[in-house]
LUMKOL-16493 format. One record per residue (C-alpha): residue in three letters; x, y, z. Coordinates in steps of 0.25 Angstrom, whole numbers, plus 5000, padded with zeros to 4 digits. Layout:
% residues N
AlaXYZ/...
% end
This chain:
% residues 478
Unk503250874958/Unk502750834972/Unk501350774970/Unk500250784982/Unk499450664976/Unk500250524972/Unk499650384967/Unk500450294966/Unk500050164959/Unk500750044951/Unk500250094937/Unk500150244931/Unk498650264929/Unk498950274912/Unk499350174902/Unk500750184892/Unk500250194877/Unk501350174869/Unk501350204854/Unk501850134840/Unk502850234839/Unk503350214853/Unk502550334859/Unk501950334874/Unk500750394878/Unk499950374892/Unk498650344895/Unk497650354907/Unk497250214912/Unk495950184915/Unk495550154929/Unk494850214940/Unk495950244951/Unk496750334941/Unk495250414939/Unk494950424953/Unk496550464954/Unk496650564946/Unk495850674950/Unk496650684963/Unk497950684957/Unk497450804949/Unk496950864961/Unk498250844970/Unk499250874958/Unk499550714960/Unk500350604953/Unk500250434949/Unk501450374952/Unk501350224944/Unk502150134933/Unk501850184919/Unk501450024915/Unk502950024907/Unk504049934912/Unk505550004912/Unk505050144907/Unk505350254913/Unk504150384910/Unk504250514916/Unk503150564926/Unk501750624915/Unk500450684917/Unk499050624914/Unk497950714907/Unk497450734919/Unk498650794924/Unk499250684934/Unk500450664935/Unk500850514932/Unk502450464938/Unk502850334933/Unk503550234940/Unk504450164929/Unk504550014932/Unk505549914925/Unk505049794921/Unk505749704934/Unk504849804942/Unk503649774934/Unk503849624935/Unk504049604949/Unk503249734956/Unk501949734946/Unk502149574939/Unk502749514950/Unk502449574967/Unk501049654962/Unk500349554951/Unk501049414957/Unk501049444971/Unk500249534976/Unk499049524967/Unk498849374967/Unk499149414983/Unk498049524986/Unk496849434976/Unk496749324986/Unk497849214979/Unk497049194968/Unk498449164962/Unk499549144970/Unk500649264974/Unk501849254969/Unk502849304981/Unk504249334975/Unk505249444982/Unk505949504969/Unk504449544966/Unk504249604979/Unk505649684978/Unk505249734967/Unk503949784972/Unk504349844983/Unk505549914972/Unk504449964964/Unk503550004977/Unk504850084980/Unk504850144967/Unk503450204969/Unk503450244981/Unk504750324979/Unk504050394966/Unk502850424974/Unk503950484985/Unk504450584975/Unk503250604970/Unk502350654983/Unk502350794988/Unk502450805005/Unk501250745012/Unk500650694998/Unk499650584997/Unk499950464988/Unk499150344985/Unk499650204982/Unk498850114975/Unk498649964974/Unk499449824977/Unk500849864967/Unk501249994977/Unk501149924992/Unk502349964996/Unk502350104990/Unk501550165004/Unk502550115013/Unk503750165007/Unk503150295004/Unk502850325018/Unk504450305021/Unk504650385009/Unk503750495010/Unk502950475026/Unk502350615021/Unk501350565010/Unk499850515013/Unk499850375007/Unk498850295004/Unk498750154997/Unk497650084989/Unk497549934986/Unk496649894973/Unk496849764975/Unk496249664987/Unk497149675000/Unk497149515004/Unk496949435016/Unk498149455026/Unk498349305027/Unk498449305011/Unk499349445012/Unk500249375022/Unk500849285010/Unk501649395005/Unk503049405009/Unk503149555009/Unk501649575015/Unk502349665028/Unk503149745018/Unk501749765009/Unk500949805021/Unk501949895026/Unk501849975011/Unk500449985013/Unk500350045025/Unk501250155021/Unk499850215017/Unk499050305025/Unk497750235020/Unk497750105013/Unk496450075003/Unk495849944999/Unk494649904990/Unk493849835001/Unk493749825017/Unk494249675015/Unk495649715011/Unk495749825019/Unk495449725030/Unk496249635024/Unk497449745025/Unk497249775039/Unk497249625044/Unk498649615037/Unk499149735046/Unk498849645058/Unk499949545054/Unk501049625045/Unk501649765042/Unk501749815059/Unk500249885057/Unk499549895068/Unk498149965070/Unk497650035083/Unk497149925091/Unk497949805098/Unk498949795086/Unk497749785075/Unk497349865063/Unk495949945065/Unk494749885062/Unk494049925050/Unk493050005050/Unk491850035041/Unk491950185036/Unk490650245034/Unk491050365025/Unk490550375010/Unk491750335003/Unk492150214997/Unk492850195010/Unk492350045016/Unk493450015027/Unk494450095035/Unk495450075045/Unk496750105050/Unk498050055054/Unk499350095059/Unk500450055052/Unk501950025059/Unk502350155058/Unk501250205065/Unk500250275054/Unk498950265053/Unk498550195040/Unk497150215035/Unk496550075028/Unk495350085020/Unk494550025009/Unk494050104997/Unk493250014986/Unk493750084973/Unk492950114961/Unk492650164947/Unk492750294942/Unk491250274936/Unk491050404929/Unk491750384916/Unk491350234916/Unk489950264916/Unk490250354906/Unk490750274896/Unk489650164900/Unk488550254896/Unk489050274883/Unk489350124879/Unk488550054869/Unk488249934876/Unk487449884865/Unk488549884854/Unk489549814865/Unk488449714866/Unk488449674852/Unk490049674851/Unk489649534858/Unk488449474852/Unk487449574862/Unk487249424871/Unk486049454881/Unk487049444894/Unk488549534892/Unk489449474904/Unk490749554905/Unk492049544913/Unk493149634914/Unk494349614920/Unk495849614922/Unk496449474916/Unk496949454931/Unk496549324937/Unk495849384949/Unk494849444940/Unk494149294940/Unk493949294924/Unk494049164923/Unk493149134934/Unk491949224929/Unk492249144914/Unk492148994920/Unk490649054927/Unk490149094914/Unk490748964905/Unk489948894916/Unk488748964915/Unk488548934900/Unk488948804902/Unk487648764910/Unk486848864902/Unk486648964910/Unk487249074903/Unk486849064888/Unk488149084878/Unk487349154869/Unk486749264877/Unk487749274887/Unk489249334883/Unk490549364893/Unk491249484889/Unk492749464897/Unk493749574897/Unk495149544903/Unk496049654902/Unk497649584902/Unk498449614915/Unk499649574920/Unk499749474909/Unk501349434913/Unk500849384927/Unk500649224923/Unk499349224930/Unk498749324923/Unk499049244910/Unk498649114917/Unk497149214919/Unk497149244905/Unk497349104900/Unk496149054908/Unk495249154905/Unk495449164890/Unk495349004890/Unk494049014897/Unk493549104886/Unk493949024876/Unk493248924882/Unk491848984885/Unk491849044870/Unk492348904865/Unk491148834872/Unk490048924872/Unk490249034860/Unk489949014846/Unk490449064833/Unk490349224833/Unk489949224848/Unk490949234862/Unk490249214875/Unk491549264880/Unk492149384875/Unk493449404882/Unk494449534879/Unk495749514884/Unk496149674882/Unk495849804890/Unk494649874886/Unk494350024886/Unk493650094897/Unk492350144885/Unk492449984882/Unk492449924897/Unk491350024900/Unk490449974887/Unk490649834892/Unk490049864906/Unk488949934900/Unk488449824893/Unk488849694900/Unk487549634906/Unk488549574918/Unk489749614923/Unk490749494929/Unk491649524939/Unk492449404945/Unk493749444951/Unk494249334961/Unk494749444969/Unk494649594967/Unk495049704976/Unk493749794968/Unk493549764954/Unk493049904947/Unk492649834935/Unk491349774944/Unk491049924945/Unk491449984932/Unk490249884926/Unk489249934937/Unk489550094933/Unk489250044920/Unk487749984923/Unk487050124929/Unk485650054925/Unk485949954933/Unk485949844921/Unk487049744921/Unk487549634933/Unk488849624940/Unk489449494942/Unk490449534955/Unk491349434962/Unk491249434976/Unk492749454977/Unk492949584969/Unk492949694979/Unk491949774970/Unk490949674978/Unk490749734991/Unk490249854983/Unk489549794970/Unk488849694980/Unk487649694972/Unk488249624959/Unk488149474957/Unk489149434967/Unk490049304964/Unk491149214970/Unk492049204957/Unk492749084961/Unk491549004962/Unk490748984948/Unk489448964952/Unk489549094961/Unk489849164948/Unk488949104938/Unk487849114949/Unk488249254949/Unk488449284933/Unk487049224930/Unk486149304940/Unk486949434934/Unk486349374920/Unk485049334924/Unk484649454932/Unk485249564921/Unk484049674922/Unk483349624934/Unk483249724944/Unk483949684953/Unk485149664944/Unk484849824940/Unk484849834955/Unk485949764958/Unk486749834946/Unk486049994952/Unk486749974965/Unk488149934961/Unk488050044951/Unk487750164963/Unk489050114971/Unk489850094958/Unk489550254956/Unk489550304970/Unk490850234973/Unk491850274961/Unk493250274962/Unk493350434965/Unk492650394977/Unk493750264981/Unk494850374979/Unk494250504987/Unk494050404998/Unk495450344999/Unk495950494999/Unk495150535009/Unk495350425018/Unk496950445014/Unk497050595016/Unk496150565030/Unk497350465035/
% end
């Protein structure tokens, strides 16, 4: 069957559950692109194209409850290593976050990303009825617009990028940088998270890739666009082949509604007394990933108690780290660092029966994470680079009376919209103690309700259906 609607992303948008007795069953993952999603794939009888998460199995093409139809792309465990491991995680990752960790550049993981690009994009091919409209998402599937448009130059493509777009004099390291740019600008509209990468982007297409824009050999200038969308930026450039390729940027968000749901119904008192009921709840959530500036945020608050400013015994730290990509030697490195530093606060400050530190390394459920929100007096969110960070504003959905503080680092993109949380600088300590001590002092001051009032109104006029209608409009306009 011929599908009018495609996305096409690295991962299924459900989880493999498999039983005692060796049964399989499927389960929808949480997240805010698969709400915002579905509702058009039901609309336009549409499909996901992704990798089921299982190395060298093969499953046949199944429906969600909500009716969309779900094709997997089997991948073998070589694949998995050298296109997701290896090119994505090791390469590209390290790349688009600003060094914080050096790229690994090695060519049998490039082949084999472009192998696996090929793979999807010829799925997709099969897949898309005449003059479809498919959408590409994120840093694994670069190559997949390019190579569609020789397969299939009838389908509306556009491409989304979740992760930062770097500097072009950092994106110039990578050996195959022409080959990436070309695959992007496959698309008929390419999205970013902020104004900077898409800027970013465009300076690029001066130098590589044969773009060109309209005026003396140079991409257009951006322009602000004044419609009310999500919409910041947006530009165009022609591409070698002499199309018009739209470049935007489209902050994405939360699907706020059943978040604010659950949030209203938690017992923030109970999850206060699971840890002592301090007087100041400080919570982080994050990805174990070492941009996520864990360890950073950790170091601030030994270094407050250390000098006295935070008190041990009214003052607790609630970390979650959710395990990722836990093959990839950094990642481990990350873990190791972080659980040492906790170790060591609890050793030098705790007490017998009493943690200042409570650190989860697990996945929580969405009816726990929202309870924790709801009753953490300050959020800390200290990524060292971030394209957006939804956690920063799934924490101010869950604060509609305007209690609570967020502690925001400066490099998360969720900043240029959540400008009036405590803004810090994560790689400088004193920035971020300065920064984690105001949000406690001024808990139920006015202007910290204030401050909290006004993150909360952008938070809920900006959600995730709103990210996604624009970037279809803006494609369907191209």
């Amino acid at each position: 069957m011929a599908h009018s609607f495609v996305v096409v992303a690295n991962r299924l948008p459900v989880d493999l559950n498999v039983a005692a007795d060796g049964s399989t069953t499927w389960k929808a993952s949480p997240g805010g692109l698969v709400t915002a999603l579905t509702p058009i794939l039901e609309k336009h009888h549409g499909c996901w194209v992704g990798w089921p998460g299982s190395v060298d199995s093969s499953f046949e093409p199944f429906h969600t409850d909500a009716g969309v139809l779900l094709t997997p792309v089997p991948l073998t465990e070589h694949h998995f290593e050298g296109f997701y491991e290896g090119f994505s995680n090791a390469t590209l990752w390290p790349l688009y976050h600003d060094l914080i960790v050096t790229p690994i550049y090695r060519r049998d993981w490039w082949e084999t990303y472009r192998e696996v690009n090929l793979k999807f994009a010829e799925a997709v091919a099969e897949l898309s009825a005449p003059g479809a409209t498919v959408w590409v998402q994120d840093y694994q599937l670069q190559l997949v617009p390019g190579i569609l448009r020789q397969l299939r130059p009838d389908l509306k493509i556009g491409f989304f990028l979740h992760i930062p777009f770097p500097h072009p004099d950092l994106f110039r390291q990578l050996p195959w940088r022409e080959e990436v740019v070309r695959g992007l600008l496959g698309a008929d509209l390419i999205g970013f998270h902020l104004p900077q990468s898409a800027n970013n982007f465009l300076a690029l297409t001066r130098q590589v890739a044969g773009a060109t824009g309209s005026h003396t050999g140079q991409p257009d200038r951006l322009q602000v666009d004044g419609t009310a969308s999500t919409r910041e930026v947006s530009a165009h450039i022609t591409a070698s082949d002499g199309r018009r390729v739209g470049i935007a940027a489209f902050p994405i968000s939360i699907d706020t509604a059943p978040l604010t749901a659950l949030s209203g119904k938690a017992d923030t008192q109970a999850i206060r007394e699971q840890f002592g009921n301090p007087k100041t709840l400080l919570l982080g959530v994050d990805r174990l990933d070492y941009t996520k500036g864990i360890l950073h945020r950790l170091q601030a608050f030994e270094e407050l108690l250390d000098s006295g400013a935070v008190n041990p015994e009214d003052c607790l730290f609630v970390q979650i780290a959710t395990p990722s990509r836990e093959r990839l030697e950094q990642y481990r490195q990350a873990r190791v660092e972080v659980e040492a530093a906790v170790g060591r606060i609890n050793g030098r400050f705790g007490s017998l029966g009493h943690q200042v530190v409570h650190y989860l390394h697990q996945s929580l459920s969405k009816e726990e994470l929202a309870g924790l929100y709801t009753a953490a007096d300050v959020m800390v969110v200290t990524p060292l680079k971030d394209g957006m960070n939804l956690v920063a504003k799934e924490y101010v959905a869950c604060h509609p009376d305007g209690s609570g503080a967020l502690v925001l680092s400066e490099f998360a993109g969720a900043a240029s919209e959540l400008s009036q949380a405590y803004l810090c600088n994560p790689f400088d300590a004193e920035s971020l103690k300065r920064q984690i001590k105001s949000a406690i002092s001024g808990l139920g001051q006015q202007d910290a309700r204030q401050r909290m009032n006004t993150m909360h109104a952008q938070v809920m006029t900006h959600n995730v259906d709103l990210w996604a209608n624009s970037f279809m409009e803006d494609l369907n306009r191209v």
